[in-house]
C-alpha positions in Angstrom: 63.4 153.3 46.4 64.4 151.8 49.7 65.6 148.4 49.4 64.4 145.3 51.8 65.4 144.5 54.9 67.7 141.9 55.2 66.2 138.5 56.4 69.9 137.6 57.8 72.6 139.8 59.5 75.7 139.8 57.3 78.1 138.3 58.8 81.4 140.4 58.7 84.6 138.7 56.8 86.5 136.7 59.0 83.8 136.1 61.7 83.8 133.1 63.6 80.9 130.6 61.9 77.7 130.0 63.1 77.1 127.2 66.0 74.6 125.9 63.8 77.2 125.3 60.5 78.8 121.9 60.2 76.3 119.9 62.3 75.5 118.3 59.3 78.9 116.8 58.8 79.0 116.0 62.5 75.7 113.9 62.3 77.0 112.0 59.0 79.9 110.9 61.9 77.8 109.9 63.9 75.3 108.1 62.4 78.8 106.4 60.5 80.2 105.1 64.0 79.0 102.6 65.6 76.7 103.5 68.7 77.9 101.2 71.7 80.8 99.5 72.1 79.4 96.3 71.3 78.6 97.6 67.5 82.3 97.8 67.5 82.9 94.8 68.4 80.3 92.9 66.2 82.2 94.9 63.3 85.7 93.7 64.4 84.0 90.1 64.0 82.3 90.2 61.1 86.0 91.9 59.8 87.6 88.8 61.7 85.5 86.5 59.7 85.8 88.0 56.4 89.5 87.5 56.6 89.3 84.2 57.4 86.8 83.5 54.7 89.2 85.7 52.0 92.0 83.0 53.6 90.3 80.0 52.7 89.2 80.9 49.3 92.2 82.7 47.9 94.2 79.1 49.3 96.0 78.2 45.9 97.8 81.9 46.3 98.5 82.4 49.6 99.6 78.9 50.2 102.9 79.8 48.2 103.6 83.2 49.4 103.6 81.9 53.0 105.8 79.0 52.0 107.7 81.2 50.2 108.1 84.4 53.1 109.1 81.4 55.7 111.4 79.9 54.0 113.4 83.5 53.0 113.7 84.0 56.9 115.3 80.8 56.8 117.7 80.8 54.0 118.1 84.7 54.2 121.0 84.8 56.5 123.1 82.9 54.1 122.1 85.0 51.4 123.3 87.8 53.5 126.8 86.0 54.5 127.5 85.8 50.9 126.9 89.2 50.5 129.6 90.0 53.3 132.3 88.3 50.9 131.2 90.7 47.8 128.9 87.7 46.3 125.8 89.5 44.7 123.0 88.8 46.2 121.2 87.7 42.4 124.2 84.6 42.6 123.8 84.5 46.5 120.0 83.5 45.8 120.8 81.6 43.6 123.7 79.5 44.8 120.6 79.0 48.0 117.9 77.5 45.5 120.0 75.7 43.3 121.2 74.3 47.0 118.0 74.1 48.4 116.8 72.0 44.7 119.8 69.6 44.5 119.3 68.4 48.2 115.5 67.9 47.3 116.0 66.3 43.8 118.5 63.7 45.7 116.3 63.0 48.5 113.8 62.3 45.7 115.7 60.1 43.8 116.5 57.8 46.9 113.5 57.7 48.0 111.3 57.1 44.3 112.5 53.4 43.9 110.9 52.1 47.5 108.0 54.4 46.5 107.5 52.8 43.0 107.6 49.4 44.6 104.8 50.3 46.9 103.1 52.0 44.0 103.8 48.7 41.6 102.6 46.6 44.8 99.2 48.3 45.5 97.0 45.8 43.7 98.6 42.9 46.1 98.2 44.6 48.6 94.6 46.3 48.3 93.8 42.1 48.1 94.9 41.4 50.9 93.8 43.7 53.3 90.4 43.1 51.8 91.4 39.6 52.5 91.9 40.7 56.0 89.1 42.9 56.5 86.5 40.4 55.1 88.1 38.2 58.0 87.6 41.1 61.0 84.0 41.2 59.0 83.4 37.8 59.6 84.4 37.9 63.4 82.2 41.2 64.4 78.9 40.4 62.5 77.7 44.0 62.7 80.3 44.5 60.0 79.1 41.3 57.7 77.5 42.0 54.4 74.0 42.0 54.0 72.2 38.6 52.4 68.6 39.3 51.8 66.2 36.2 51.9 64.9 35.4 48.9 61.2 35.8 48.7 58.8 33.0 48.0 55.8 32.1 47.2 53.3 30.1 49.5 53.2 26.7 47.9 49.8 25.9 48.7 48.7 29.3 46.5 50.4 27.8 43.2 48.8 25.1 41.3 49.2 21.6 41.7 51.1 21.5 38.5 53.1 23.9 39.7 53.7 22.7 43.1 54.6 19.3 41.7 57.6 21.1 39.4 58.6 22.6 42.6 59.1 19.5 44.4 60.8 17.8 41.4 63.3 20.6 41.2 63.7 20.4 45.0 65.3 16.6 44.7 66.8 17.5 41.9 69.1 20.3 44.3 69.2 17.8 46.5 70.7 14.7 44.4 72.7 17.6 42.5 76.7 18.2 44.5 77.0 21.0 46.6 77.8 24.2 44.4 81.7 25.5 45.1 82.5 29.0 46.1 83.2 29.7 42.4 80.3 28.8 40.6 78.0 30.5 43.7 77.0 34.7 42.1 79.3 37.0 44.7 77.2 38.1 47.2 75.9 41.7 47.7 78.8 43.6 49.7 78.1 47.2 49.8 81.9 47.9 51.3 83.5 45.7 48.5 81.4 47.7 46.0 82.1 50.7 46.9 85.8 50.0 46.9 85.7 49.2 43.7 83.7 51.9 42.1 85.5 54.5 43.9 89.1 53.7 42.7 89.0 55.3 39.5 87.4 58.5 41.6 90.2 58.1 44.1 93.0 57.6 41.3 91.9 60.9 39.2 91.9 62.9 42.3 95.2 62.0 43.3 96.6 62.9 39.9 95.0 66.4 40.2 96.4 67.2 43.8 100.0 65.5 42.6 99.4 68.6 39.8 98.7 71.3 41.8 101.4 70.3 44.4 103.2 70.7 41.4 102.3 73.8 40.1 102.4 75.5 43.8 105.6 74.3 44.4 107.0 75.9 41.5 105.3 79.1 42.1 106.9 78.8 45.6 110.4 78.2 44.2 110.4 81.1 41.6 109.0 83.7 44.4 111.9 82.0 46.9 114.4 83.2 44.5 113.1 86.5 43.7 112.3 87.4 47.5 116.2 86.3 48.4 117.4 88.6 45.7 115.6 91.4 46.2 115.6 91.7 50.2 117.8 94.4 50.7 116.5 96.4 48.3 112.7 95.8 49.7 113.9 96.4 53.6 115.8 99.6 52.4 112.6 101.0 50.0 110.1 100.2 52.9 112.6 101.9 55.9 113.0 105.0 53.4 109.3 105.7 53.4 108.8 105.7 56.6 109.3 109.1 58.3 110.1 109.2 61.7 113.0 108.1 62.8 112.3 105.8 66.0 109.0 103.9 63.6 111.7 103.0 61.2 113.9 101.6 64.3 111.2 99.4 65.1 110.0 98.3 62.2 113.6 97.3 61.5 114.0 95.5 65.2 110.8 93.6 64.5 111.4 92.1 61.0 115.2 91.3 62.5 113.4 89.5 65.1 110.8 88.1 63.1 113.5 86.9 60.8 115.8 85.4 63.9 113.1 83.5 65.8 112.1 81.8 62.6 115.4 80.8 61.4 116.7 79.7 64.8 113.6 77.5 65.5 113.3 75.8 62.0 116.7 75.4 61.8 117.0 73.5 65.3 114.0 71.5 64.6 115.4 70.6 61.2 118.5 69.1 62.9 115.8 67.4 65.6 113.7 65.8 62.7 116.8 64.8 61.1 117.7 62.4 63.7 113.9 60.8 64.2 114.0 60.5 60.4 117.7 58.5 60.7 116.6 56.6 64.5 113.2 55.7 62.9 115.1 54.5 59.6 117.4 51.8 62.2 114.0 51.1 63.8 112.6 50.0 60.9 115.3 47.7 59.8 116.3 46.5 62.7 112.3 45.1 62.6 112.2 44.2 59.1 110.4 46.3 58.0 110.7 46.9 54.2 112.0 49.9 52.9 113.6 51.4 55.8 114.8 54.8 54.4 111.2 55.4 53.1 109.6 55.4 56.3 112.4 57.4 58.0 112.3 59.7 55.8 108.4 60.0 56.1 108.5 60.2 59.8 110.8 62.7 60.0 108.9 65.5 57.5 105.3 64.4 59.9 107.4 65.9 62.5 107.7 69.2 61.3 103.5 68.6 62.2 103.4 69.0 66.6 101.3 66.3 67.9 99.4 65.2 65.1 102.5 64.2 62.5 103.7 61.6 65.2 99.9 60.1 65.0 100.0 60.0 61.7 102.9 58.0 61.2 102.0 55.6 63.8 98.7 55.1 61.7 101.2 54.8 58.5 103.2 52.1 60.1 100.6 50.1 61.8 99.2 49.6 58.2 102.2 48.5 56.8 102.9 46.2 59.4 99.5 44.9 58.8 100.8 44.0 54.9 103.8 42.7 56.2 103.8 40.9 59.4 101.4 37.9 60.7 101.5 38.3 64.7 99.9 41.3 66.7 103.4 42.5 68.3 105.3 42.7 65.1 102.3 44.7 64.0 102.0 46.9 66.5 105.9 47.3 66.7 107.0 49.7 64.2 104.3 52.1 65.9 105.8 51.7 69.4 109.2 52.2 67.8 108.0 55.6 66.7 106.3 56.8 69.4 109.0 55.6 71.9 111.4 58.0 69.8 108.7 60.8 69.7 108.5 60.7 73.8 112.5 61.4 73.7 112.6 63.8 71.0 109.9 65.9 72.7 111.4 65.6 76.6 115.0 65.2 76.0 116.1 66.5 72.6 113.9 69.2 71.7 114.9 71.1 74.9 118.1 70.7 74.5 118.3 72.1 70.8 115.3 74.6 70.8 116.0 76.4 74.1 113.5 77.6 76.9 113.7 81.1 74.6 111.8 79.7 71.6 109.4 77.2 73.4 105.6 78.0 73.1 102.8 76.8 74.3 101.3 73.2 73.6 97.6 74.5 73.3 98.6 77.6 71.1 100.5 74.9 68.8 98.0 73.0 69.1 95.1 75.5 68.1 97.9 77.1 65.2 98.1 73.6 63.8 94.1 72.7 63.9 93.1 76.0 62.5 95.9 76.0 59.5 95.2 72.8 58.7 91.9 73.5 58.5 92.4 76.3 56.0 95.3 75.3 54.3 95.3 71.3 54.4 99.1 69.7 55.2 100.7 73.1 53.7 98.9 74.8 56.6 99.8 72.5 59.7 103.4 72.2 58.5 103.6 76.0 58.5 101.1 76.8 61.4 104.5 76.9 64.0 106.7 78.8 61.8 103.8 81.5 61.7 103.2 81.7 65.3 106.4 82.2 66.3 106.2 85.5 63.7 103.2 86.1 66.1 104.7 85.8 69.1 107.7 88.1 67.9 105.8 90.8 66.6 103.4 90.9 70.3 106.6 91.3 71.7 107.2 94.8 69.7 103.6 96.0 71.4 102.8 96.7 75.0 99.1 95.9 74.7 99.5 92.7 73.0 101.9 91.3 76.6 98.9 89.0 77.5 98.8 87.6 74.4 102.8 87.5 74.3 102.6 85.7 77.7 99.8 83.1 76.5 102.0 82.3 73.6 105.4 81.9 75.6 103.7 79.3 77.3 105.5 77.5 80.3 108.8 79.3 79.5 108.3 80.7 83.1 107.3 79.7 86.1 103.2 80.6 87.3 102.2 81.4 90.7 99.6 79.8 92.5 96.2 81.0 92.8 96.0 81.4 96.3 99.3 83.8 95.9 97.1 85.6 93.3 94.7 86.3 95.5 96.9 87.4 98.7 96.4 91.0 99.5 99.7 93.1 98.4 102.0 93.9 101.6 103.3 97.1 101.0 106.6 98.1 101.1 108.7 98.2 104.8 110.4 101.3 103.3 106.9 103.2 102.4 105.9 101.7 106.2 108.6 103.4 107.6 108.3 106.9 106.1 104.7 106.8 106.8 
C-alpha cells in the first residue's frame, strides 16, 4: 500500500534552518526591549530611583560600611608601611585601631567634663532663655500669648437678685489689694506648654540616637579592623579573577587612585580643621567664653561639613553667647570670631594645603553635601566629600564620563569665554599652505 505524501519536504541533515525558525525568540527580544529611546531612559530612572530609595531605607547598614571603606583609604597606607618592615598586617591593623581608639578615647575624656557642665547646667539655662524669649515676646506682640476675654453675661438678662450680688462682689474686688503675679493662675502660653510637654519626648529621643550612634560606631570599628587586615588578600583575590590582563591594570590604577585622592584630601583637611579647632579654641578664651576647648573642638569636626558646618557653629555660638553675655557685640562676637577664621581657612589655608589637584567644585560639594545629608543625616554630609572625590577618581578612569570629570574638577582650570566659544575655528597655516 502506498504511503501518504508528505505534507512537508524533509529537510536533509545538516541543512541550513528555515527563515521562519527562531522568530519567536526574536519577538520575545523585542517585545523585552524597550521601543524608543525614551523607554530607556524612563527605565534608567525608575532604576536611579530605586537605588536611592534602597539607600535611604537600608541607612543603619550602609551608614557603617561607608564610614568604614573611607576611613581604610585613609589609614591603609600605614597599614601597608608596616607591612614593608615585616609587621603583619593582622598587628599592623591593629596597632591603627587601637591608635585610631586611644586618640578618640582622650579627646573624649577632655572634652566630657565641659560637656557634663553644660549637661548639669541645662535646667538654668532652659530658664533663662525662656526668660529671654518671654522678653523678645513681649517686644513683638505677634509673638505674645493668647489671653482670651472672659465671657459674660448681659447684666440686665440676670435677675435683680442676681445683679445686686454682682455689684457687691464688684466693690468687694475693688476694696480687696491688687492680686501679685504669684497668686494670679499662669496664663495660657501655647509655646511655654509645648516646651514643657515635649521634653520628656525630646530626652527619650536623644537617648535612642546616643544608642544607635553607639551601636553604628562599633559596627564601624570592627569592619575598620577587618577591612585593614584583610586588604591585600581582597585586592589580590579580586585582580586574580579577572582575566585579561590590561582590565586587571586598570582596575588596579583606579582603586590606587581612589585610595590616594582620598587619603591626600582627608589627611590635609584633617591638618586644616586642626588648626580652626586650636584658633577657634584662643578665640573663645580670649572672649570669655566658657569652655574654650569644647567649642574648638566642636568647630573644628563642623568643618569636615563644606559650607554648612561653619553655619552651624556660628548658630552654636550665638546661642551660647546668648547664656552668657548681656550686650549685643559680645553676643554676636564668638560668631564673627568663627566666621572671620572660616574666610581664611577657605582663601588662604586650604589652598595652600589641599592643592589646585584635589579642589572641586563648590556647587558639586554643595549638592554631595545636601543630598547625603538628606539620606544619611550628619553621617552623610560629613562623608558626602570624601565620596565625591572617589567619584571624581573613578570618571577619570572613563573617557565618556570627561564632562562629568570636568564638572567635578571645578575651577581647577581656567574657562574661556563665551564669545571664544562661539568663534569660528581658523584652520591651521600649515593645512592653508599645502592646500
Amino acid at each position: 500500500m502506498p504511503l501518504p505524501p508528505a505534507t512537508e519536504p524533509a529537510r536533509a541533515a545538516g541543512a541550513p534552518p528555515a527563515p521562519s525558525e527562531g522568530v519567536e525568540p526574536a519577538r520575545a527580544r523585542a517585545a523585552l526591549a524597550p521601543s524608543s529611546p525614551w523607554a530607556q531612559r524612563a527605565v534608567i530612572g525608575l532604576f536611579a530611583i530605586a537605588v536611592v530609595a534602597l539607600l535611604k531605607v537600608a541607612s543603619a547598614l550602609l551608614v557603617p560600611i561607608t564610614a568604614a571603606l573611607v576611613l581604610t583609604f585613609l589609614f591603609q597606607p600605614m597599614v601597608r608601611w608596616l607591612r614593608r618592615r615585616n609587621v603583619p598586617e593582622t598587628i599592623g591593623a591593629g596597632v591603627v585601631v587601637a591608635g585610631l581608639l586611644l586618640a578618640t578615647g582622650g579627646l573624649t575624656a577632655a572634652l566630657i567634663e565641659p560637656a557634663t557642665e553644660w549637661w548639669e547646667r541645662a535646667p538654668e539655662t532652659l530658664s533663662r532663655v525662656m526668660a529671654r524669649v518671654d522678653r523678645l515676646r513681649a517686644v513683638l506682640p505677634i509673638l505674645a500669648p493668647a489671653h482670651p476675654a472672659p465671657v459674660l453675661a448681659p447684666v440686665e438678662t440676670l435677675p435683680r437678685p442676681a445683679a445686686r450680688r454682682r455689684a457687691g462682689a464688684a466693690e468687694a474686688a475693688e476694696a480687696a489689694p491688687p492680686a501679685t503675679a504669684a497668686s494670679q493662675p499662669p496664663a495660657n502660653d501655647p509655646i511655654a506648654e509645648t516646651i514643657a510637654t515635649q521634653g520628656v519626648a525630646l530626652t527619650g529621643a536623644f537617648v535612642s540616637q546616643f544608642l544607635a550612634f553607639c551601636l553604628s560606631a562599633s559596627a564601624t570599628v570592627i569592619l575598620l579592623y577587618f577591612l585593614l587586615a584583610s586588604e591585600h588578600w581582597v585586592l589580590s583575590r579580586s585582580v586574580e579573577a579577572i582575566p585579561r590582563q590590561r582590565a586587571r591594570a586598570l582596575m588596579l590604577a583606579g582603586l590606587r587612585s581612589v585610595q590616594r585622592e582620598i587619603s591626600h584630601f582627608l589627611g590635609a583637611l584633617a591638618v586644616v580643621n586642626l588648626g580652626v579647632g586650636a584658633a577657634m579654641a584662643g578665640a573663645a578664651w580670649l572672649l570669655g567664653l566658657p569652655n574654650p576647648v569644647l567649642w574648638g573642638t566642636v568647630c573644628g569636626i563642623l568643618n569636615f561639613i563644606p559650607y554648612l558646618g561653619p553655619v552651624i557653629g556660628s548658630v552654636l555660638l550665638t546661642m551660647a553667647g546668648v547664656l552668657t553675655f548681656d550686650t549685643l557685640p559680645q553676643v554676636l562676637a564668638p560668631a564673627a570670631a568663627l566666621l572671620a577664621i572660616h574666610a581664611v581657612e577657605a582663601n588662604l589655608v586650604s589652598p595652600i594645603f589641599v592643592g589646585k589637584r584635589l579642589s572641586l567644585s563648590p556647587v558639586f560639594m554643595c549638592l554631595s553635601v545636601m543630598f547625603w545629608g538628606w539620606l544619611w543625616g550628619i553621617a552623610g554630609a560629613v562623608m558626602a566629600v570624601p565620596i565625591l572625590v572617589a567619584l571624581r577618581a573613578l570618571t577619570k578612569r572613563q573617557r565618556r564620563l570627561r564632562l562629568l570629570t570636568a564638572y567635578l574638577e571645578g575651577t581647577r582650570r581656567p574657562v574661556r569665554s563665551l564669545r571664544a566659544l562661539m568663534r569660528p575655528k581658523r584652520p591651521k597655516a600649515g593645512g592653508a599652505a599645502a592646500g
